[in-house]
C-alpha positions in Angstrom: -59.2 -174.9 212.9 -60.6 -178.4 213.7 -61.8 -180.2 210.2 -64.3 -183.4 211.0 -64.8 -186.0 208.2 -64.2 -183.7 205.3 -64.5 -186.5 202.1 -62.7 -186.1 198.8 -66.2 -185.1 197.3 -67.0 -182.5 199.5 -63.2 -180.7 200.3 -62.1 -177.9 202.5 -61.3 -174.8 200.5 -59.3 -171.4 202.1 -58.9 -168.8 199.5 -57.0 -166.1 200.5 -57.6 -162.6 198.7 -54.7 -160.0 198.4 -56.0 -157.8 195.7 -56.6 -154.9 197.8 -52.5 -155.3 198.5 -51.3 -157.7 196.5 -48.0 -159.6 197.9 -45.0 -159.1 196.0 -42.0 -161.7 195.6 -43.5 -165.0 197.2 -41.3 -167.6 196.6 -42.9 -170.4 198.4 -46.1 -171.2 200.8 -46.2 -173.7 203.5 -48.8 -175.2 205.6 -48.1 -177.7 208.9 -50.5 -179.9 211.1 -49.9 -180.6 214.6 -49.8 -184.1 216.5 -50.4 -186.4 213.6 -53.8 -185.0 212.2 -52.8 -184.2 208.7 -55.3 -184.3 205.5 -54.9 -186.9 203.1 -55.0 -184.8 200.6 -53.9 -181.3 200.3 -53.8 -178.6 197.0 -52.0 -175.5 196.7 -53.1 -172.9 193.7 -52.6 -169.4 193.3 -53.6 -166.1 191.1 -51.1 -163.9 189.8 -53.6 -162.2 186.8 -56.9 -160.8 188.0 -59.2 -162.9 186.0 -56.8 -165.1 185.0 -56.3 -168.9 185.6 -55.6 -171.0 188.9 -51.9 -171.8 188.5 -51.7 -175.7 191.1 -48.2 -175.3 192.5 -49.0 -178.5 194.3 -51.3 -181.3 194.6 -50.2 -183.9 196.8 -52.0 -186.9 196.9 -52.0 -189.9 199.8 -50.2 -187.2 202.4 -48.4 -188.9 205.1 -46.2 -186.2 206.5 -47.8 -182.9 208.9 -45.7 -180.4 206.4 -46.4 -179.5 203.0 -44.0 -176.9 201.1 -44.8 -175.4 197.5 -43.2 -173.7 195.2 -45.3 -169.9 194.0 -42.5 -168.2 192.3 -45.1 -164.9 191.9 -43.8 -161.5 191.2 -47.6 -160.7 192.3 -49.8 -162.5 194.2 -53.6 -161.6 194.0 -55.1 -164.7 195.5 -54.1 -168.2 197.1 -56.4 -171.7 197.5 -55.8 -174.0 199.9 -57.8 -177.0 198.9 -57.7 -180.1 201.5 -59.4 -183.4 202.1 -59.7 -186.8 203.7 -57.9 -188.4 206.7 -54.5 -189.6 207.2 -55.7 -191.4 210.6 -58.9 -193.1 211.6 -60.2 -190.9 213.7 -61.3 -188.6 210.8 -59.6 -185.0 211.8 -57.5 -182.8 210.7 
């Protein structure tokens, strides 16, 4: 996916939905951006409780790197949220 001036105010959001088969034992999520276009900002949260609260297993501000790890430690995952924003580079892309 190409992203194209995506401000802080107006973010990219994924969210994933497992509940129909819910993953069991995630340990960690990952995501990785090729040649240099990596989001300034990027937000990992998850759902382990239909209904419940987002748990943020990462929020990582002022992103310089193209790979961001988190931690999920879930015995059940229901649903993920990839939140991401901003630019890294000038040419506004990620």
């Amino acid at each position: 996916m190409n992203y194209l001036d995506v401000r802080a105010s107006a973010p990219v959001v994924i969210e994933m939905d497992f509940t129909a088969n819910p993953i069991k034992m995630l340990n960690m999520v990952g995501v990785s951006f090729g040649w240099g276009e990596s989001p300034k900002n990027i937000k990992f949260e998850y759902l382990i409780v239909l209904d419940g609260t987002w748990t943020t297993a990462t929020d990582v501000k002022n992103n310089l790197g193209n790979t961001v790890i988190a931690e999920v430690r879930a015995t059940t995952l229901y649903k993920m949220r990839l939140t991401l924003s901003e630019y890294t580079k000038g040419h506004k892309r990620f």
